[in-house]
C-alpha positions in Angstrom: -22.6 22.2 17.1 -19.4 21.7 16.8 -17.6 18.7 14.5 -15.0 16.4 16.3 -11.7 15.6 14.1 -10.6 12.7 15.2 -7.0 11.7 14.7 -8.4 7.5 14.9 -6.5 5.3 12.8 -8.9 3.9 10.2 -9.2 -0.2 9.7 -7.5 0.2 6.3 -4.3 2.1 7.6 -3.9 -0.5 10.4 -4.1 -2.9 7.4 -1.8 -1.1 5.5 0.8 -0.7 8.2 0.9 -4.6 9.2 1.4 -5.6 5.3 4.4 -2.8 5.1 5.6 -4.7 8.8 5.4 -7.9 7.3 6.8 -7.0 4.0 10.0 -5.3 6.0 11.5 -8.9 6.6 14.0 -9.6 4.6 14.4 -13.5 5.1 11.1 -13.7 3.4 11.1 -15.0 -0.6 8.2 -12.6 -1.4 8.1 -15.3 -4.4 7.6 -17.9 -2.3 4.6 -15.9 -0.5 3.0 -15.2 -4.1 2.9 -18.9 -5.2 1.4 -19.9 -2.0 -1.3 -16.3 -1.8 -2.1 -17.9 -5.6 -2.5 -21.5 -4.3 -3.8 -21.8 -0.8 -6.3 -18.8 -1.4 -9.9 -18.4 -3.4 -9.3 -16.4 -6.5 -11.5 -13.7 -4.8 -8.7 -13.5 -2.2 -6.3 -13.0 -5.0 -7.9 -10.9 -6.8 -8.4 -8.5 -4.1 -4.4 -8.6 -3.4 -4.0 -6.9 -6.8 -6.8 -4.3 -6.1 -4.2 -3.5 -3.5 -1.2 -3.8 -5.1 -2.3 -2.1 -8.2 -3.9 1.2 -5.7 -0.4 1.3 -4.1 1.3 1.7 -7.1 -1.3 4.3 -8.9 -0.8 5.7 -5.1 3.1 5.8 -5.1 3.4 7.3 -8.8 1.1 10.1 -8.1 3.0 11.2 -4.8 6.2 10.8 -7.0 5.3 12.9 -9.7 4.3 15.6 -7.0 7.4 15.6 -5.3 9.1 15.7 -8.6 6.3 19.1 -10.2 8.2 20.4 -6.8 11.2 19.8 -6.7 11.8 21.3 -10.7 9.8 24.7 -9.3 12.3 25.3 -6.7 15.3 24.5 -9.7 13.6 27.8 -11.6 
């Protein structure tokens, strides 16, 4: 029996790719959006945000440290 790769787009990227769209706007005071997150949300709701944020940037550092192993190979 034969396994089916799917090329689906999971709950968490469509997620992901509606904060980046709504993060793209640059008439938005992302300060502004963080006082209210913090105030009109349950902690829970905040706290998860930071899960998020936190994962993106542990995320973002690894893939730049990659590129960067890389890109000093191809220098030597």
């Amino acid at each position: 029996m034969r396994r089916i790769i799917s090329n689906r787009v999971t709950k968490e990227e469509r997620v992901a790719i509606q904060l980046g769209k709504l993060l793209t706007d640059f008439h938005l005071d992302l300060e502004s959006i963080g006082y209210y997150m913090a105030k009109a949300n349950p902690t829970l709701v905040y706290r998860r945000f930071i899960e998020v944020a936190e994962s993106a940037q542990h995320q973002k550092e690894a893939v730049d440290y990659i590129e960067m192993e890389q890109y000093n190979e191809r220098l030597f």
